[in-house]
Backbone as numpy.savetxt, mean C-alpha at the origin, in Angstrom:
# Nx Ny Nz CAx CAy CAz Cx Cy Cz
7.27 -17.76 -10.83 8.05 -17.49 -9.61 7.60 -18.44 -8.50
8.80 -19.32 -7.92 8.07 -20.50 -6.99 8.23 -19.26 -5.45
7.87 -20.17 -4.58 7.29 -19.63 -3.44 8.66 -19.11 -2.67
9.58 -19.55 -3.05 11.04 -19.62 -2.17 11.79 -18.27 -2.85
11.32 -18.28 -4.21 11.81 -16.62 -5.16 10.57 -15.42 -4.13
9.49 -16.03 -3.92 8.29 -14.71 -3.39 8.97 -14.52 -1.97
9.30 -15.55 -0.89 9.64 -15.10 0.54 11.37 -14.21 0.11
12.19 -14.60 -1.13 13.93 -14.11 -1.20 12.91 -12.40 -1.48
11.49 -12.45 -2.13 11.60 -11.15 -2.80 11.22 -10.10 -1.04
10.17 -10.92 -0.50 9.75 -10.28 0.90 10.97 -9.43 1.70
12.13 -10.72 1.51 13.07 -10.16 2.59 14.14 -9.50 2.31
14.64 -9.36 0.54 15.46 -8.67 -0.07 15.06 -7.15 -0.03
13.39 -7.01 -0.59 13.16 -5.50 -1.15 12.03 -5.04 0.05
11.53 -5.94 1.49 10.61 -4.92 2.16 11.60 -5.15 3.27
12.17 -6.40 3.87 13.00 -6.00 5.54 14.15 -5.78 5.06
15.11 -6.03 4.39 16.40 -5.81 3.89 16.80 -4.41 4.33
16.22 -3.54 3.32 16.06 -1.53 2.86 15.57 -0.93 3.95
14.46 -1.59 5.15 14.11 -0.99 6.31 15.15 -1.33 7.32
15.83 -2.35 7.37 17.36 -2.77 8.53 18.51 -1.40 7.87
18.46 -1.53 6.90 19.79 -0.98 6.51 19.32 0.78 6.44
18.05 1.14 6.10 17.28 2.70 6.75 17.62 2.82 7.86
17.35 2.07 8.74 17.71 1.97 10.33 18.87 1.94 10.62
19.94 1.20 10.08 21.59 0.99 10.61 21.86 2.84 10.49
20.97 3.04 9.10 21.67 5.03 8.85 21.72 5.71 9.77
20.74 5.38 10.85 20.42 6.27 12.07 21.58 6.50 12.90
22.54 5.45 12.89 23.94 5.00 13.89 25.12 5.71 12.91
24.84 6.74 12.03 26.23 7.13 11.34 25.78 8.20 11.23
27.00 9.22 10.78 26.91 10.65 10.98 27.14 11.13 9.18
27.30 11.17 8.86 27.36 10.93 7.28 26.73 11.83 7.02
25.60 10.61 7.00 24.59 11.24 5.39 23.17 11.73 6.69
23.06 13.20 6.27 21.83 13.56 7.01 20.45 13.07 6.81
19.27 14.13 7.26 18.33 13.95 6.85 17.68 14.54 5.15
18.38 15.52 4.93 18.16 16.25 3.38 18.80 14.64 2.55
19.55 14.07 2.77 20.27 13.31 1.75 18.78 12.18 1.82
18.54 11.64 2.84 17.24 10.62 2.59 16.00 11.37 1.94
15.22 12.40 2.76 14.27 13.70 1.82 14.50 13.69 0.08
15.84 13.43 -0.09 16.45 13.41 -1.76 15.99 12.17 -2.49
16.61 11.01 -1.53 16.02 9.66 -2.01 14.77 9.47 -2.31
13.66 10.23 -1.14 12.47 10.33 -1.50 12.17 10.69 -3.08
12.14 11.81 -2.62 11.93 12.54 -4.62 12.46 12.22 -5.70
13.50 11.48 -5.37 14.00 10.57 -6.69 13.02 9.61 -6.99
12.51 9.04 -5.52 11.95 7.82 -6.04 10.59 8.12 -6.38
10.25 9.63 -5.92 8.89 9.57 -6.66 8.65 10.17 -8.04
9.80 11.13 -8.16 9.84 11.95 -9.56 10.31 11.22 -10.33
10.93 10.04 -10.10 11.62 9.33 -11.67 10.95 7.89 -10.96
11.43 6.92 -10.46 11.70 5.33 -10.33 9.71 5.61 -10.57
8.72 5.95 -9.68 7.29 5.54 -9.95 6.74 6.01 -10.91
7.44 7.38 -11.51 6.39 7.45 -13.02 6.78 6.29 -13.92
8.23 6.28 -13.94 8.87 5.27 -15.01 8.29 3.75 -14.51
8.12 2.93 -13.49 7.47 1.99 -13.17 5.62 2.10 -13.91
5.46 3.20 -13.40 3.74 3.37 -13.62 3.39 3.36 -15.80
4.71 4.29 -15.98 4.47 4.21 -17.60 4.87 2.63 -18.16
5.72 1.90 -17.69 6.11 0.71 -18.27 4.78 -0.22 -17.98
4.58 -0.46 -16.84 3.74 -1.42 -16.36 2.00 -1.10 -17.17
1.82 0.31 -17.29 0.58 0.38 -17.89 0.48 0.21 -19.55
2.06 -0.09 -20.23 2.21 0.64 -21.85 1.55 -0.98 -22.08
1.79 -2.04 -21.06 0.85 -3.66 -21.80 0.35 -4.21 -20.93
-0.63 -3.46 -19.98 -1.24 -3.90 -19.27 -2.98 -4.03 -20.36
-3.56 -4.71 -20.27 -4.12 -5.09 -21.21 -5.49 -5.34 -21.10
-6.74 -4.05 -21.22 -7.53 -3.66 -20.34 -8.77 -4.23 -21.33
-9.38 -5.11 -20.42 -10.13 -5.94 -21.05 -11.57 -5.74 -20.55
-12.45 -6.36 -20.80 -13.91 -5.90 -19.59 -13.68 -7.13 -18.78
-12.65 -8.20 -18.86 -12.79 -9.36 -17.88 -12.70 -8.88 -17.04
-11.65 -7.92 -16.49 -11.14 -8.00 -15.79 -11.42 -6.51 -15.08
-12.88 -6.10 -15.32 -13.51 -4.88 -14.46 -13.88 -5.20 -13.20
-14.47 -6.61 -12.86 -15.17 -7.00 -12.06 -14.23 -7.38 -10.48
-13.34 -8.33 -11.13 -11.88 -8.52 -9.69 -11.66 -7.25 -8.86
-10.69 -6.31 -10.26 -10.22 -5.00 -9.52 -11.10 -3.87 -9.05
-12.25 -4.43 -9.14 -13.68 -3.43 -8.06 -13.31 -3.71 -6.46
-12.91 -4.97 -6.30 -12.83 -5.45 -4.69 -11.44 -4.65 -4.57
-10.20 -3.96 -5.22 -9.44 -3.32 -4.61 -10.08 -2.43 -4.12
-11.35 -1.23 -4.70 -11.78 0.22 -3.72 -12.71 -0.74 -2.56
-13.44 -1.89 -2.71 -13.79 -2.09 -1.62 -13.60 -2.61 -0.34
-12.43 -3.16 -0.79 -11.32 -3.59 0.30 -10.29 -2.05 0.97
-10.65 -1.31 0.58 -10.07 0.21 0.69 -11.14 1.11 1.01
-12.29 1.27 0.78 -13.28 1.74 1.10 -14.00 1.62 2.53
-13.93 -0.04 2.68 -14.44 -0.41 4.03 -13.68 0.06 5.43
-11.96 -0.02 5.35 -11.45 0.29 6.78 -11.36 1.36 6.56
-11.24 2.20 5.37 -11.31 3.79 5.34 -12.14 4.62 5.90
-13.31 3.60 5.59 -14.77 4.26 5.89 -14.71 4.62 7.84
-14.92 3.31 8.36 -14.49 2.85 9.48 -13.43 3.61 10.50
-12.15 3.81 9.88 -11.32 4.40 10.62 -11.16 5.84 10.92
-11.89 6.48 9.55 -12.46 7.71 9.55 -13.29 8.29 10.47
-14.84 7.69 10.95 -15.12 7.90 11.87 -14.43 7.52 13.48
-13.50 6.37 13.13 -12.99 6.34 14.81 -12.03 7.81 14.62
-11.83 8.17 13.88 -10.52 8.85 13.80 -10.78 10.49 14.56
-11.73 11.00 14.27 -12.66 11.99 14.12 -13.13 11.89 15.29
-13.13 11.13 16.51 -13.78 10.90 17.71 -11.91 11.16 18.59
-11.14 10.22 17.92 -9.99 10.24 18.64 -8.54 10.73 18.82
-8.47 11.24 17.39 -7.47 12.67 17.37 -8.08 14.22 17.05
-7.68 14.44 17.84 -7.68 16.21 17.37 -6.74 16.72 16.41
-5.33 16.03 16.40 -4.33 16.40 14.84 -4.93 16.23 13.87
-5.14 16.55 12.31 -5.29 16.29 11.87 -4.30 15.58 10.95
-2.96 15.88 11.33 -1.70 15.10 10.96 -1.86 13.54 11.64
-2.67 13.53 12.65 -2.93 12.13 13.08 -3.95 11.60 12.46
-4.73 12.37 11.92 -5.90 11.79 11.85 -6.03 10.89 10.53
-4.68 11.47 9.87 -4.41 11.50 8.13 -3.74 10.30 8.11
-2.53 10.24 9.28 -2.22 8.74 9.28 -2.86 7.31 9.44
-3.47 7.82 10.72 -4.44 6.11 10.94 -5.58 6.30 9.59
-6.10 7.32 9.24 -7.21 6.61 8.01 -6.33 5.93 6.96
-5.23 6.57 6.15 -4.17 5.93 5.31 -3.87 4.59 5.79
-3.84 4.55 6.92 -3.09 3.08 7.41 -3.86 2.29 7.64
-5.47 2.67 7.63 -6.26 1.50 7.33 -7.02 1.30 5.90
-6.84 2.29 4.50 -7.13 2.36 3.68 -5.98 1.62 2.65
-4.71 1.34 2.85 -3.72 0.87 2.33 -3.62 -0.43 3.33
-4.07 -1.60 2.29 -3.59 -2.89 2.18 -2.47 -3.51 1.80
-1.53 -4.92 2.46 -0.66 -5.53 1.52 -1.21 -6.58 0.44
-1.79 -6.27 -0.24 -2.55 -7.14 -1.24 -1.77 -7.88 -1.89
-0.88 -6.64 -3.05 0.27 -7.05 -3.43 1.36 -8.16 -3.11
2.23 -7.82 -2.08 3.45 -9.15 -1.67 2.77 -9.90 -0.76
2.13 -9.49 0.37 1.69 -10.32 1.72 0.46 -11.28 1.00
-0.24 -10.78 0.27 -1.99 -10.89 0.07 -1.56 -12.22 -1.22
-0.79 -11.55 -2.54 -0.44 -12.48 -3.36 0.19 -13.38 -2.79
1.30 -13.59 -2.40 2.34 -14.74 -1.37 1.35 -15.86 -0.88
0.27 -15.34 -0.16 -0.73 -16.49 0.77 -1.93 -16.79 -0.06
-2.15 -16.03 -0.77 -2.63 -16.79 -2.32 -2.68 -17.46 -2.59
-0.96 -17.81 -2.97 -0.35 -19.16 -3.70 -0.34 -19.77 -2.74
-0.22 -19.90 -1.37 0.44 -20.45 -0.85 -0.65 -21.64 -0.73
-2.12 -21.06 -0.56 -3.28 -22.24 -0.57 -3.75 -22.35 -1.48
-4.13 -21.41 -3.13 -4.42 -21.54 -3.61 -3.70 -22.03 -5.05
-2.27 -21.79 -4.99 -0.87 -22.18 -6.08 -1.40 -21.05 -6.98
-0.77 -21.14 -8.28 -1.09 -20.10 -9.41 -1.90 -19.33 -9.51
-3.01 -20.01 -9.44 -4.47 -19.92 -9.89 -5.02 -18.76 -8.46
-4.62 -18.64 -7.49 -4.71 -18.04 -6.39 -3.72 -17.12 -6.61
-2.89 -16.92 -6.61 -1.77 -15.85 -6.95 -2.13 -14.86 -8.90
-2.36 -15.21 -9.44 -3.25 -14.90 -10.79 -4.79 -14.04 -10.05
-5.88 -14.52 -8.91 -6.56 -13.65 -8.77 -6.01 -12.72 -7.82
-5.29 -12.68 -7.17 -5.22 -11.67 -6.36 -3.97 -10.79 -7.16
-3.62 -10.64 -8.17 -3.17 -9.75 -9.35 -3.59 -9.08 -9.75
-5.13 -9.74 -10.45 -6.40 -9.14 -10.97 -7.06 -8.25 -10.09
-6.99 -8.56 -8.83 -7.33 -7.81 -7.45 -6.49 -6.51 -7.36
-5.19 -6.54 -7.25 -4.05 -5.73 -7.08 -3.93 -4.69 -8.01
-4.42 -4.89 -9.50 -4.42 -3.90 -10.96 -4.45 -2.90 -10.06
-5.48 -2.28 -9.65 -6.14 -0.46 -9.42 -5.19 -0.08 -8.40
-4.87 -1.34 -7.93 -3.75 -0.45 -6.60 -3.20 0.86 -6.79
-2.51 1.39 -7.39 -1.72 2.40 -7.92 -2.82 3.47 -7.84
-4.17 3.27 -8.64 -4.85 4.58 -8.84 -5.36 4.46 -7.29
-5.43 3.84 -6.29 -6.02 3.97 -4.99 -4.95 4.87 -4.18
-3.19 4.70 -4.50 -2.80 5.03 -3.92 -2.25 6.41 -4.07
-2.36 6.49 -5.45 -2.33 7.97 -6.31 -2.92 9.00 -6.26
-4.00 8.56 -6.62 -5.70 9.12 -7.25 -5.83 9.51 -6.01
-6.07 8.62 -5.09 -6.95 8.93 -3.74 -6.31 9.52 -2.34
-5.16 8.20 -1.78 -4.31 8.75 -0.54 -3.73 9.74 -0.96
-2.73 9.79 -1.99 -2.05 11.05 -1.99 -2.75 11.96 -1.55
-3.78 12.59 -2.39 -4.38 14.00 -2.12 -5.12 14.01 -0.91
-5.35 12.77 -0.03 -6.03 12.76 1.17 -5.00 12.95 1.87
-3.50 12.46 1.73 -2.78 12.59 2.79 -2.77 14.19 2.58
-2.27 14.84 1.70 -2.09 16.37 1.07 -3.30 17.32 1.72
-4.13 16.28 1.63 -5.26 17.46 2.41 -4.73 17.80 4.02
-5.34 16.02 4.54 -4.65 16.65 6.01 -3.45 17.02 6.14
-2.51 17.07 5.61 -1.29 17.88 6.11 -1.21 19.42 5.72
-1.77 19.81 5.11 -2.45 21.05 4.33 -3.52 21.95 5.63
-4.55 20.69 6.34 -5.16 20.98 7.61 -4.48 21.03 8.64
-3.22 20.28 8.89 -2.46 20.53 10.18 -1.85 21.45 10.02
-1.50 22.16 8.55 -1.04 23.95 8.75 -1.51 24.48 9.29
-3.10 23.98 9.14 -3.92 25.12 8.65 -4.76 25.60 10.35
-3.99 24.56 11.07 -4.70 25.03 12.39 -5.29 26.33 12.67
-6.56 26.85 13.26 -7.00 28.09 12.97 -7.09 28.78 12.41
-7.01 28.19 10.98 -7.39 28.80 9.75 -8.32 28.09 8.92
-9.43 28.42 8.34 -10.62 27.53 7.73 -9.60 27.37 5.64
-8.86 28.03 5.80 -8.54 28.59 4.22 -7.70 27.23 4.15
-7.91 26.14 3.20 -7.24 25.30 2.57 -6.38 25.28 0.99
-5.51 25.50 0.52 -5.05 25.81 -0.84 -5.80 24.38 -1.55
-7.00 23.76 -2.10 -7.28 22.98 -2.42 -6.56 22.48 -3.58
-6.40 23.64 -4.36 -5.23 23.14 -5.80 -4.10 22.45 -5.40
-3.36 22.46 -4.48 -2.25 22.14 -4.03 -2.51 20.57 -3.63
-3.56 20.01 -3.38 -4.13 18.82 -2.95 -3.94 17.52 -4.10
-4.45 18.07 -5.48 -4.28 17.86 -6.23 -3.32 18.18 -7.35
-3.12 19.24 -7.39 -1.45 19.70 -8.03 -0.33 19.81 -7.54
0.25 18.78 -7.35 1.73 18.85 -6.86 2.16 18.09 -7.15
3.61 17.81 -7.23 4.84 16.93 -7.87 4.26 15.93 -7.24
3.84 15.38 -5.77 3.75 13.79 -5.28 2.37 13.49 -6.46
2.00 13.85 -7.16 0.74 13.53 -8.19 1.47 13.29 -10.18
3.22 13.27 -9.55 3.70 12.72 -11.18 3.41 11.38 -11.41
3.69 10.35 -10.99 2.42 9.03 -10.97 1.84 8.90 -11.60
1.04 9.74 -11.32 -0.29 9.55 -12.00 0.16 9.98 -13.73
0.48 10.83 -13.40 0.87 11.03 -14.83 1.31 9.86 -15.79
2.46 8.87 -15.36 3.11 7.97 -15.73 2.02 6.94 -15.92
0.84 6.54 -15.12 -0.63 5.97 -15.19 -0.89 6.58 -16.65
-1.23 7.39 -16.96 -2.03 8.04 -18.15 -1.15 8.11 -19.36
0.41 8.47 -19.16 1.09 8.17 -20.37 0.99 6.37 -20.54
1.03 5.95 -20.07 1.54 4.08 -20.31 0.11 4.00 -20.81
-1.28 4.24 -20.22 -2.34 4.18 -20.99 -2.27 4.59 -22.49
-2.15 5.80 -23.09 -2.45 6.27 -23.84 -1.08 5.45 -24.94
-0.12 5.11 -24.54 0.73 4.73 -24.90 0.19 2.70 -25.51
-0.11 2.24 -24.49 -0.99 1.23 -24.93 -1.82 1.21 -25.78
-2.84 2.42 -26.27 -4.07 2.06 -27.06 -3.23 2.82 -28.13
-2.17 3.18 -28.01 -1.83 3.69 -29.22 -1.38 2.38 -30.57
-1.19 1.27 -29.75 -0.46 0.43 -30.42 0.62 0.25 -30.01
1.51 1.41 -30.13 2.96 1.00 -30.31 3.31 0.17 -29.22
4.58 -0.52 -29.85 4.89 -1.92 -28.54 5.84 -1.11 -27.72
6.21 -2.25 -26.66 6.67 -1.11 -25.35 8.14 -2.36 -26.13
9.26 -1.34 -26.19 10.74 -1.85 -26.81 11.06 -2.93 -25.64
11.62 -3.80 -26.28 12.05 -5.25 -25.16 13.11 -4.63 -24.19
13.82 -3.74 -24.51 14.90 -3.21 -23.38 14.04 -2.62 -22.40
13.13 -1.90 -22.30 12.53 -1.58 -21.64 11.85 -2.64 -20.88
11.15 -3.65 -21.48 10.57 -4.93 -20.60 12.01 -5.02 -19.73
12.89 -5.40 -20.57 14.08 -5.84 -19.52 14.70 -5.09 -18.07
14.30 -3.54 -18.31 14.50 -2.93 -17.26 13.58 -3.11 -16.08
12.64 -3.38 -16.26 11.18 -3.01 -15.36 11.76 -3.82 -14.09
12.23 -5.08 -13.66 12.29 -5.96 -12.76 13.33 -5.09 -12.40
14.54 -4.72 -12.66 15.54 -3.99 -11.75 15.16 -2.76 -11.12
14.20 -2.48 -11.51 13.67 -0.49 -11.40 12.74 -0.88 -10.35
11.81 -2.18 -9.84 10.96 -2.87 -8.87 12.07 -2.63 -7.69
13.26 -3.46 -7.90 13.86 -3.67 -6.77 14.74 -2.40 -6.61
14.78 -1.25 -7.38 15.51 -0.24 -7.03 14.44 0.68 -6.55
13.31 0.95 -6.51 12.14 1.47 -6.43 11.95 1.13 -4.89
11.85 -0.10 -4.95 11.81 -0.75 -3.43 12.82 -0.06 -2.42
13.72 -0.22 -2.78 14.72 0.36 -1.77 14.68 1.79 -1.68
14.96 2.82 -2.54 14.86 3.76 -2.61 13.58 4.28 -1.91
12.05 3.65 -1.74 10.99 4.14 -0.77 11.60 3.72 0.33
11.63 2.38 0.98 11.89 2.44 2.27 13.03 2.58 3.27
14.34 2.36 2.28 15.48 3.18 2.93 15.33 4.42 3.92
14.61 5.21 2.81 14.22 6.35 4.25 13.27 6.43 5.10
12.65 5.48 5.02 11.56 5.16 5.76 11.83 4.40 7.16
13.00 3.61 6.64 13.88 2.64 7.99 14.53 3.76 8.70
14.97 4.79 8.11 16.22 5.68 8.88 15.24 6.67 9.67
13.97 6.58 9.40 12.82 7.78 10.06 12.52 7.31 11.57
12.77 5.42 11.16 12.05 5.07 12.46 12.80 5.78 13.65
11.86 5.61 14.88 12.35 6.08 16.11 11.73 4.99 17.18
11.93 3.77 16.91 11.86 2.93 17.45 11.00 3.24 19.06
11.47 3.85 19.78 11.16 4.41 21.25 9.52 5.05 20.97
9.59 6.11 19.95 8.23 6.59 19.86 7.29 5.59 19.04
7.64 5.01 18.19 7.05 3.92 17.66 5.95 3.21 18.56
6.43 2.87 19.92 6.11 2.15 21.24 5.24 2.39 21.44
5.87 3.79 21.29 4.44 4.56 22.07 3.15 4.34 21.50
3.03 4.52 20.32 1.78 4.10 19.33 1.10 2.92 19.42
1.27 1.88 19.92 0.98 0.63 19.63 -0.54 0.89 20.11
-0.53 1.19 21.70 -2.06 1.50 21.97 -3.08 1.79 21.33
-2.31 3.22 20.73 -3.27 3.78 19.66 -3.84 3.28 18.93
-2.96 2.45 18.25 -3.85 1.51 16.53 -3.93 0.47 16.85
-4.19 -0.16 18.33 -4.63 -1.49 18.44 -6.06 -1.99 18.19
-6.68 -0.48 18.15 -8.40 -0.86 17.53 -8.10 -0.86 15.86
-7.06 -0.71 15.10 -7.39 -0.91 14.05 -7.54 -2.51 13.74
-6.90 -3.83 14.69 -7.34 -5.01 14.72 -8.47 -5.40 14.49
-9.24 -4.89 14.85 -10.92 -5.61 14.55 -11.35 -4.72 12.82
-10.65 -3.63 12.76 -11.28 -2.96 11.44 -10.59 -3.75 10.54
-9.34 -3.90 10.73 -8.27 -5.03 9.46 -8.66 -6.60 9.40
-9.28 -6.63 10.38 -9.25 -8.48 10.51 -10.39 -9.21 10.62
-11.42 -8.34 11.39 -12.70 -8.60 11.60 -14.16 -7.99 10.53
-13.94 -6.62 10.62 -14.91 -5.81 9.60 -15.48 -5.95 8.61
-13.25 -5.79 8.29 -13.25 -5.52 5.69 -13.66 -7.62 5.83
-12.72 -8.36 6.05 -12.71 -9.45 5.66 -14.31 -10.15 5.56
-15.20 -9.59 7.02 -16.28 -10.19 6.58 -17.23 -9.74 5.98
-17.33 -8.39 5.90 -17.89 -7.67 4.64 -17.88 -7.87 3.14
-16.31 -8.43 3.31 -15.74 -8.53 1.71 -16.63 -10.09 1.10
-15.86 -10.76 2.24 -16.51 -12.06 2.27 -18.10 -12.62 1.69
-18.87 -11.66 2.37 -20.58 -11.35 2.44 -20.74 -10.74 1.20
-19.97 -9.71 0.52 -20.41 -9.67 -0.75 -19.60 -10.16 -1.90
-18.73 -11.13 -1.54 -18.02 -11.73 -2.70 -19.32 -13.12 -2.70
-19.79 -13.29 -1.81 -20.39 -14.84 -1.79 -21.66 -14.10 -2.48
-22.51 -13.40 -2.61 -23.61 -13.09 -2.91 -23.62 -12.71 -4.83
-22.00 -12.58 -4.53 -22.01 -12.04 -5.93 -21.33 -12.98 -7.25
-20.43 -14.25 -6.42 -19.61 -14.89 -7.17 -20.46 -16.64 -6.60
-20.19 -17.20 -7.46 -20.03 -18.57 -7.42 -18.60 -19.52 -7.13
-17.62 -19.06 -7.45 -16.33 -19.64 -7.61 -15.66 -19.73 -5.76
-15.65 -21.10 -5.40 -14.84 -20.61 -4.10 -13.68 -20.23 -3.68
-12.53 -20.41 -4.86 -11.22 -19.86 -5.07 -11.24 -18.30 -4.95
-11.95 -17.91 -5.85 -12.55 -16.57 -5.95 -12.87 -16.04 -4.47
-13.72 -16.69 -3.68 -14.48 -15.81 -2.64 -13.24 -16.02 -1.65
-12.39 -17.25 -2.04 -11.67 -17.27 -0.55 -10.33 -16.51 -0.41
-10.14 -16.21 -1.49 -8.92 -15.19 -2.30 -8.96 -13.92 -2.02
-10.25 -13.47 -2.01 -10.74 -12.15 -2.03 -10.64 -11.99 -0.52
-11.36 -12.82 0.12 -11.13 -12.99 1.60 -9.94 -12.60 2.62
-9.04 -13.70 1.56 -7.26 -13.95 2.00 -7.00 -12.19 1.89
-6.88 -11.38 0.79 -6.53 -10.39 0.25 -7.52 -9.10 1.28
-8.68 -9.50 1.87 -9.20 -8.63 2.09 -8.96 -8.33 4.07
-8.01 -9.36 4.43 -7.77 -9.42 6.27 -6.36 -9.41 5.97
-5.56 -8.89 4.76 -4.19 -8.45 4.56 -3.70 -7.11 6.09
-2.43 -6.84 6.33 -2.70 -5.97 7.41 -2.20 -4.70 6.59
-2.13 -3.87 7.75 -1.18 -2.21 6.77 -0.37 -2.10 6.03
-0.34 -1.61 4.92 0.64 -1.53 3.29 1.90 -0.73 3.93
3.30 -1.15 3.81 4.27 -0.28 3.83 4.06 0.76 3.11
3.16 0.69 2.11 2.80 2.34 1.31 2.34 3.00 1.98
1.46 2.80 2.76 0.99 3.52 3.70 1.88 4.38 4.60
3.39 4.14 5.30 4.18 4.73 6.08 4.96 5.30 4.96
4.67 4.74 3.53 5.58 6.14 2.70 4.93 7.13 2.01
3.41 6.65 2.26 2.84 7.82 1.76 2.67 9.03 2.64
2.59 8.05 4.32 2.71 9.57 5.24 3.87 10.09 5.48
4.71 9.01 5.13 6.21 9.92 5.10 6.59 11.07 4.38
5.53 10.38 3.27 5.98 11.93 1.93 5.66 13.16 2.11
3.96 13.22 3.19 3.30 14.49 3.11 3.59 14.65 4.14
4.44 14.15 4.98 4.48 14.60 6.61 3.52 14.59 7.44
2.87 13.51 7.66 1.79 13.41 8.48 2.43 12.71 9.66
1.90 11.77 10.68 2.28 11.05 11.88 3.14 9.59 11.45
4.44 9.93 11.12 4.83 8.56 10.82 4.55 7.60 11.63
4.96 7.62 12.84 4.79 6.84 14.17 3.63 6.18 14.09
2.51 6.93 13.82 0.99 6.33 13.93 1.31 5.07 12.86
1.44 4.99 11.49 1.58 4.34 10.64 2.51 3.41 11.02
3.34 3.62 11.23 5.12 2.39 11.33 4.23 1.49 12.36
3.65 2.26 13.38 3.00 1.14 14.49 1.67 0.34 14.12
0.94 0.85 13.21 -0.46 0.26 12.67 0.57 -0.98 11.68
1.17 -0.37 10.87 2.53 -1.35 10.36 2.74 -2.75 10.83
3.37 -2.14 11.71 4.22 -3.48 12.50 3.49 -3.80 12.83
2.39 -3.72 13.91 1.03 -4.09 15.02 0.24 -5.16 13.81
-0.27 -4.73 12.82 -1.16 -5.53 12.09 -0.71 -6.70 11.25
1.08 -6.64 11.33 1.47 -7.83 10.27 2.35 -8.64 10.72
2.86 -8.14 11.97 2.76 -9.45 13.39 1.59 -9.88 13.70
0.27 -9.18 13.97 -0.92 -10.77 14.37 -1.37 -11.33 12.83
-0.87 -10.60 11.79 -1.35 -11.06 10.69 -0.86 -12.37 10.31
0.32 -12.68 10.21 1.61 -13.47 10.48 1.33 -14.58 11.37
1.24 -14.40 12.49 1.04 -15.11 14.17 0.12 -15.60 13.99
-1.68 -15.17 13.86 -2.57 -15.64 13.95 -3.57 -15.38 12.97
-3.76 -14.48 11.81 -5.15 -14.69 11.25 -4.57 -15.25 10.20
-3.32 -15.23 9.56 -3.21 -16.19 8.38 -3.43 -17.46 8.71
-2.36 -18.21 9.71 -2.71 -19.58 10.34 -4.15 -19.85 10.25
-5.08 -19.18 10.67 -6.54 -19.37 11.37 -7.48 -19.65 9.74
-6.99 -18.67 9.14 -7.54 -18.45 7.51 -7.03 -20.29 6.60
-5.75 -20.21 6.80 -5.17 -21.84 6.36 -5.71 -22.85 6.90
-6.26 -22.69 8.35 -6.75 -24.00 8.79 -8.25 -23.83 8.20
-8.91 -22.69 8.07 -10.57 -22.49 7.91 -10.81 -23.07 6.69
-9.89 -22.65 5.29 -10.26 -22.93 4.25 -10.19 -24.27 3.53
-8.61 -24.66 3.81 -8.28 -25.85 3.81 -8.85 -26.89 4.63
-9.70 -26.82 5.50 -10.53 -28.03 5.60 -11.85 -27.80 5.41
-12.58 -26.81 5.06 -13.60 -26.41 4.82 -14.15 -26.95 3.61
């Protein structure tokens, strides 16, 4: 895929589905239950069926233990971080659930791979893949039931009683499931049928739309605004913190400078649109998220990629 197919994919399946979420807001139609629907479609069918295809030949080697370690620690570090600011600076815990999510969810994936290639060509776009593998169980495994908790705690206002099963058992946790069938489905042998390969790329871009469609029609542009203040300290945790942390222990640990500067590129990525659909799903503070969103991948864009292209490339 040359670089001109990666920016058609940026603007077809992440701004495309959020303009046209948003135009929904201006028609009387289709309510809010009809987008709520889109949701659960796309999590009860389009991500297990993505998660079982993609894992039935994903092809689990010990090479490749070592890369996808820097996904929890590139997730670990602003999590860690935003957690304690978080805990000092909301009292919601519906807020509190958003900004940690929105600094624990990276664009590794489209933003992180894209600038990859862009300095490093293939060979740069190939590690930050290897980087990207665990994504899914970070966003499964872990946010889900973190978002599930705090929104479970913003019930639970004045009440210490949490349903903890519910954290972990609930329909937003079929995913995972689709993770563990495509596994078990892999070591079984059997091959994954070529019609099925053939579907996977249309079910990406229907998957795509189907999350953020309703995610565009949620915005509220006006309150959005309002947020910006709020998650403007997540700038130094996204750009300053993970990157040189990551940095400091990719160099101590690797020899390869493609490697360390990749990990780098991938690790000052800004807030994951997963992130505003994962708090979309459990109902936490969309606003907080859409604005950590937008806020971190405009200066991401503007100034630390530029700054990262000039550092490495003449370095």
């Amino acid at each position: 895929m040359d670089i001109t197919a990666k920016l058609l994919y940026i603007g077809i399946d992440l701004i495309m589905p959020l303009l046209v979420g948003y135009a929904c807001r201006y028609q009387r139609r289709l309510d809010n239950r009809f987008f709520d629907n889109m949701i659960n479609i796309n999590i009860l069918v389009f991500y297990p069926l993505l998660s079982v295809l993609s894992f039935w030949v994903l092809r689990f080697t010990y090479d490749l233990i070592y890369l996808p370690m820097f996904t929890f620690i590139i997730s670990i570090i602003p999590g860690t971080a935003a957690y304690w600011r978080a805990e000092s600076k909301y009292s919601n815990p519906a807020d509190r659930g958003s900004y940690i999510i929105s600094a624990i969810l990276s664009n590794l994936g489209t933003l992180g791979g894209l600038c990859a290639y862009i300095i490093f060509g293939e060979t740069g776009f190939a590690y930050a893949q290897l980087v990207v593998l665990p994504q899914n169980i970070v966003i499964f495994m872990i946010c889900y039931p973190l978002a599930q908790y705090y929104y479970q705690k913003s019930k639970s206002l004045g009440s210490r009683q949490i349903p903890w099963t519910s954290i972990f058992l609930n329909r937003n946790q079929i995913p995972v499931l689709g993770l563990l069938v495509g596994a078990v489905l892999y070591k079984s042998g059997l091959p994954r049928p070529e019609f099925l390969g053939a579907l996977f790329d249309p079910l990406v871009h229907v998957a795509a739309w189907t999350a953020l469609i309703p995610v565009g029609y949620a915005i509220d542009a006006k309150e959005v605004g309002r947020y910006y203040r709020s998650v403007v300290d997540m700038l130094p945790i996204k750009f300053v913190l993970t990157p040189l942390l990551t940095y400091l222990l990719a160099y101590f640990l690797m020899t390869d400078r493609t490697v360390i500067f990749t990990l780098m590129i991938l690790a000052s990525t800004p807030t994951a649109i997963n992130a505003v659909i994962t708090v979309k799903i459990h109902k936490l503070n969309l606003n907080i998220a859409m604005a950590s969103f937008i806020l971190t991948t405009a200066v991401f864009v503007a100034v630390v990629f530029p700054l990262l292209f000039f550092w490495i490339t003449v370095s």
